[in-house]
N, C-alpha and C positions, 0 to 999 in steps of 0.2 A: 741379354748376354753382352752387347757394346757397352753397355753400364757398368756390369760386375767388372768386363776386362780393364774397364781404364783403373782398378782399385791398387794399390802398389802391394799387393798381397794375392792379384790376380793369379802368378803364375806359380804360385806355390802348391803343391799334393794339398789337395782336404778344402781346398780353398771354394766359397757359394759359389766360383765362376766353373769350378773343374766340376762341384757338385751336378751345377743345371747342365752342362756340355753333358754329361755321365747322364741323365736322365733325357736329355735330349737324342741323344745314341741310342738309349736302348730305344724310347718311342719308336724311332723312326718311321714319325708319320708327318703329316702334310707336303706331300708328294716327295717327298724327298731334302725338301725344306729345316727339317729337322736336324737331320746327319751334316748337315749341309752345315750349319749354322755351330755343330758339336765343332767340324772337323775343323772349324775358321778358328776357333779356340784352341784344339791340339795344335794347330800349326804356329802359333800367334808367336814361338820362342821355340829351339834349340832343344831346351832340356826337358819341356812338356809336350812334344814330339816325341821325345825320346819314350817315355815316362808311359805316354796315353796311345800311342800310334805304336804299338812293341810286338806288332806282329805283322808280316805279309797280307794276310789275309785282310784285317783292320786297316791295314795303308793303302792298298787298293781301294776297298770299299770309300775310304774317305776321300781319293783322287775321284773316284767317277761322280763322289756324290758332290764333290765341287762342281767339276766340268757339268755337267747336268744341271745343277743350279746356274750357273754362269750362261750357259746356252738358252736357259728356258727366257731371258733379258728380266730377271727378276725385279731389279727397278724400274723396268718400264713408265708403271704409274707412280709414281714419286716425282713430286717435282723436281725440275732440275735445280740444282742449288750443292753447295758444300756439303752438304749433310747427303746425299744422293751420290756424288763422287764419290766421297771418303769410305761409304759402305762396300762399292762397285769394288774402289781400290783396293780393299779390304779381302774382297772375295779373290781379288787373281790374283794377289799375294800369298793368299794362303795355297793356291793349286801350285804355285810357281816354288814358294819355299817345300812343299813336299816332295815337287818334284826333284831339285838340286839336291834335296839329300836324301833323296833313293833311286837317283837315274837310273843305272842303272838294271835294279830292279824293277822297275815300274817299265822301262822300256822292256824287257824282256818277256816281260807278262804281256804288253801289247802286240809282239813281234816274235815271238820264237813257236813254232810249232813244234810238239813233242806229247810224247804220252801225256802229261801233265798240264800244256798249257794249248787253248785254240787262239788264234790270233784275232785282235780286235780292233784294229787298226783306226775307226772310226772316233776312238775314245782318243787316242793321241794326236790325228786330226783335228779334231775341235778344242784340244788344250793348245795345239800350237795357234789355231787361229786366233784364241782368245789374249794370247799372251806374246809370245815374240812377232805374229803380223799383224797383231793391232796397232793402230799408231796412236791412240791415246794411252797408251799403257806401258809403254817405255819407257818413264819417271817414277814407276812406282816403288817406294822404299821396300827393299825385303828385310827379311829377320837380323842376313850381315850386315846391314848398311847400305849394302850394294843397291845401282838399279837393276832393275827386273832386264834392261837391254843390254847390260853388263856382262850378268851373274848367267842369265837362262842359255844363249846362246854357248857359251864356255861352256856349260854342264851339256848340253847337246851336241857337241864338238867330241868332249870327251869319250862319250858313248858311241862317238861314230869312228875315232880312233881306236877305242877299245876291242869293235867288232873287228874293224880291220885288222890289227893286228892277231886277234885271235884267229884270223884266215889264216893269216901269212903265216904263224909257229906252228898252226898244226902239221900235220900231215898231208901232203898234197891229196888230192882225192878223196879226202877222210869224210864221216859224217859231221863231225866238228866245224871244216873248213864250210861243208855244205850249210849246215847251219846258221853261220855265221855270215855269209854273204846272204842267205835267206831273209836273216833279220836285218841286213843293211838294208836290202832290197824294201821292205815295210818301212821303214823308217825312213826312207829316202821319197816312198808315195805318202805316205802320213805328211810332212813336212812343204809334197806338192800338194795335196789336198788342203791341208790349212792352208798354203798359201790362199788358194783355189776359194776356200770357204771365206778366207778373211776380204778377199775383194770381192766378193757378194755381199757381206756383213755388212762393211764400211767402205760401199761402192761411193755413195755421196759426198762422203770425207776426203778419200783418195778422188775421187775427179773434182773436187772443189777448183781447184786450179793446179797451174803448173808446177808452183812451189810442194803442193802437196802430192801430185805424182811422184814428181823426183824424191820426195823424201820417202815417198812408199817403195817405188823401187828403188832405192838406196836400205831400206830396212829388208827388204829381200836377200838383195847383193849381201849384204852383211852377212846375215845367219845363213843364209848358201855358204857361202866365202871360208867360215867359221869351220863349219860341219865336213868340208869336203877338204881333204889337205893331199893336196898332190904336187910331192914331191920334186923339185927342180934343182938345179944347183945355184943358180941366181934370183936376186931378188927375191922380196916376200911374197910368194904365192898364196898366201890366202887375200892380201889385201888386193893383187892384181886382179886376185880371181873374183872379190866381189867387188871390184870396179868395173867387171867388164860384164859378170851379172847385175849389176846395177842399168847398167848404159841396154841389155838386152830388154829387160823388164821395162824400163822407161817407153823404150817403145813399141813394146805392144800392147801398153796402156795408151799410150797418146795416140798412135798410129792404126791400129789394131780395131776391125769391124765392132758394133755393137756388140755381138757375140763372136769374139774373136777364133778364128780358125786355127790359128797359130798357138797351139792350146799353152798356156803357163806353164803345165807338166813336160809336156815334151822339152819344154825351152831349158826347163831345170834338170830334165832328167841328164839332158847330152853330158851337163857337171856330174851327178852321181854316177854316171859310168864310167868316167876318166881315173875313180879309185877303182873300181873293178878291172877294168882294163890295163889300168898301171901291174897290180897284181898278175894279172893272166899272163902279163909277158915275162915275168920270172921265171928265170930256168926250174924246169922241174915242173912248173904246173899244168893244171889240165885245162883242155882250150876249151873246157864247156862252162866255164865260172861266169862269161860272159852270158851264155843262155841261162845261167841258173837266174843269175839277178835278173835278167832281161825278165823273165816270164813272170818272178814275183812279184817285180815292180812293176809289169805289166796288168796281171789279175786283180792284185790288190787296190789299184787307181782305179781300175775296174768296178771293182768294191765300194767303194769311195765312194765313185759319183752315183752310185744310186742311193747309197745308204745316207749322203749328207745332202741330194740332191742339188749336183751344182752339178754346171758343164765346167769338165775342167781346163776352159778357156778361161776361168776365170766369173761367169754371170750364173745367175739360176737360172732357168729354163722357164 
């Protein structure tokens, strides 16, 4: 499949690389290996997403069968070398470009409960660990040109603006508002979990030394910073705000027990309540918006740490 895609005929309908992707899908076997390796081909461009990923259903399936591939460290035995990179890179580009153009939808399906969808919060956990808190994987080129630490954080921004304000227009007390803080609520423990998963992952890397602490939590601060926009009338509030999630992160990495007490989630969550709260003090609203997020963001990290087994101080157990 790396073969067919480099052919300048790769991403055309009918083409040997769209053929074997289209037979590799239907297989779908070695362990998941297969979809896995279809879906790195759908994503590889814009219009053969559009073309081959043309339904819900197919777009999920190809988001878990990445992350799943990605989790399971499929280059493990590969040597390391250029040709071992370039595949890795290859793989979280294509979760990362599916994911920016189907935020989201893809986040919804992870996060909204409803007659139609159960929440699965573990799946968007392990795509953020692999991708905005990995620290090798912030150069990687995606489909716009963009980097992956450019492009992914801004589509995950948008999706947390978008809940919020679908809070604030509905109806006070409505199911819609309830909804909607629900699903910030998951998305806001997803986002503490990756953290949580990505400093177990590349716990070696991030304590290598000082420079690469600080620059791990400075990629914290960031996508916290990004995702959470609360309102001030001076100054740029997201850059304060991940300078000072930066400066928080730094040290309970540096400072912080082997298995630090002072858990990463609680450190993050105090930021994700500051949009809920901002909300609750709006004339007109109801004062339980705080309990709703409290409890989902509560249960769901809950979820988390057993199903990704990490304490979420940040170490595995």
């Amino acid at each position: 499949m790396d073969v067919l895609m480099q052919g300048e005929a790769a991403s055309e309908q009918g083409s040997a690389a769209e053929a074997l992707a289209n037979a590799l899908w239907a297989r779908n076997g070695n362990r998941g290996t297969d979809r896995a390796a279809a879906a790195m081909y759908y994503t590889s461009d814009a219009l053969t997403m559009q073309n081959d990923l043309n339904t819900p259903v197919k777009r999920q399936e190809a988001f878990e069968a990445l992350v799943s591939f990605n989790q399971s460290g499929p280059y493990s035995n590969v040597p390391p070398g250029q040709l071992a990179t370039a595949w890795k890179n290859q793989a979280i580009a294509a979760e990362a470009n599916l994911f920016i153009g189907n935020s989201r939808e893809l986040t919804q399906e992870y996060t909204l409960r409803d007659a139609m969808h159960t929440p699965d919060t573990q799946v968007l956990a392990k795509f953020m660990s692999q991708t905005v808190f990995n620290p090798s994987a912030q150069n990687i080129q995606l489909n716009d040109f963009s980097s992956l630490k450019d492009s992914l954080p801004n589509s995950l921004a948008n999706v947390s603006s978008t809940l919020m304000s679908t809070a604030r227009q509905a109806p006070p007390g409505s199911l819609q508002e309830h909804y909607a803080i629900e699903e910030y609520g998951r998305l806001s423990a997803a986002l503490s979990g990756g953290a949580a998963l990505a400093l177990t992952n590349y716990d070696a890397q991030v304590q290598a030394n000082d420079a690469a602490k600080n620059q791990w939590a400075d990629l914290v601060g960031g996508v916290v910073g990004k995702v959470i926009k609360v309102e001030t009338p001076f100054g740029n509030p997201a850059e304060d705000l991940a300078k000072e999630i930066t400066k928080q992160v730094y040290q309970l990495i540096v400072h912080g027990p082997e298995r630090p007490t002072a858990s990463l989630a609680d450190t993050l969550y105090q930021h994700y309540a500051q949009n809920v709260e901002q909300l609750r003090t709006e004339p007109g609203q109801p004062t339980d918006l705080t309990s709703d997020f409290d409890s989902t963001y509560g249960a769901t990290l809950l979820n988390l740490q057993g199903q990704l087994n990490v304490n979420l101080g940040g170490h595995a157990n």
